[in-house]
C-alpha angles and dihedrals in degrees: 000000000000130000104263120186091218090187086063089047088059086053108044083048093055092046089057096047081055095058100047101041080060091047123082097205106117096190082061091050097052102040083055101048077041100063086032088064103038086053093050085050102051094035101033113029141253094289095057097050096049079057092063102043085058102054090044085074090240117164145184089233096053107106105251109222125168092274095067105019095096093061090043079051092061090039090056079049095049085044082053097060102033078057099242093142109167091044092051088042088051081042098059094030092069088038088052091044093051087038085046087047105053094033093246111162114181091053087047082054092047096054100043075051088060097034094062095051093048091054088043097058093040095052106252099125105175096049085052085052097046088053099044086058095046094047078048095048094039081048094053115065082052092046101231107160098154094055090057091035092055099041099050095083089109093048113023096140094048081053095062097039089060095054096048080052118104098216085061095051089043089056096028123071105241079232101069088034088068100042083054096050090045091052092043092058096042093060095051 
């Protein structure tokens, strides 16, 4: 732990929101809200953050873009554990259709990130499994092992499941599968 003066934080936090609620710029909006949300997530709990996605106006009938899809990723992700299951799929369907439009792969990662977990929790196994190898396959020709490594808390075993399969060694490279197994257990 460090010694973090948490009053300064909350300033430094407030100076910022500042910023940003006198600056037009909507990307920087959203990254913001984005990380906001992700923090309350992972410090405060599901039910806070869905708070806050709340208060933040978002809807499902607000057109998702590039420059607000990452904070309609972490609400799919809120709608996930709060078990809301066919509002958080619709959710990352139109997110996956607008990412699959404009070749962005690390979005297209990220959901089929999401989407396996979604599938995971709501037990539809096969369909977690088909996404975590294609978030794997589409991984591997970028070689982008610590994104995968970092994001597989919800779905670890599936993840090693999937690279014992032999329908992930006949479509991944061995290289990469064993990038991916070193930096799992390292990590455990």
């Amino acid at each position: 732990k460090t010694n973090v003066d948490k009053k300064e934080v909350q300033e430094k936090i407030e100076e910022l929101e500042k910023i940003i609620e006198n600056n037009e710029a909507q990307y920087l909006k959203y990254a913001y809200l984005s990380w906001k949300v992700y923090s309350v997530l992972e410090n405060n709990g599901v039910d806070e953050a869905f708070e806050l996605i709340k208060g933040c106006g978002l809807t499902f009938n607000v057109e998702k873009n590039p420059i607000n899809d990452t904070l309609y990723a972490f609400y799919a992700r809120i709608l996930i554990e709060k078990k809301q299951y066919e509002k958080a799929e619709e959710m990352l369907i139109e997110l996956h259709n607008l990412a699959e439009g404009s070749g962005r792969i690390e979005r297209l990662l990220d959901l089929k990130m999401i989407f396996a977990n979604l599938y995971e929790k709501s037990g539809r196994r096969e369909e977690a499994i088909e996404y975590l190898q294609k978030a794997i396959e589409l991984a591997a020709p970028e070689k982008i092992v610590m994104y995968i490594v970092y994001n597989i808390d919800f779905n670890e075993e599936l993840m090693k499941e999937i690279l014992n399969m032999k329908s992930a060694q006949e479509n991944i490279s061995k290289e990469f599968i064993d990038k991916l197994k070193k930096a799992i257990k390292q990590l455990n």
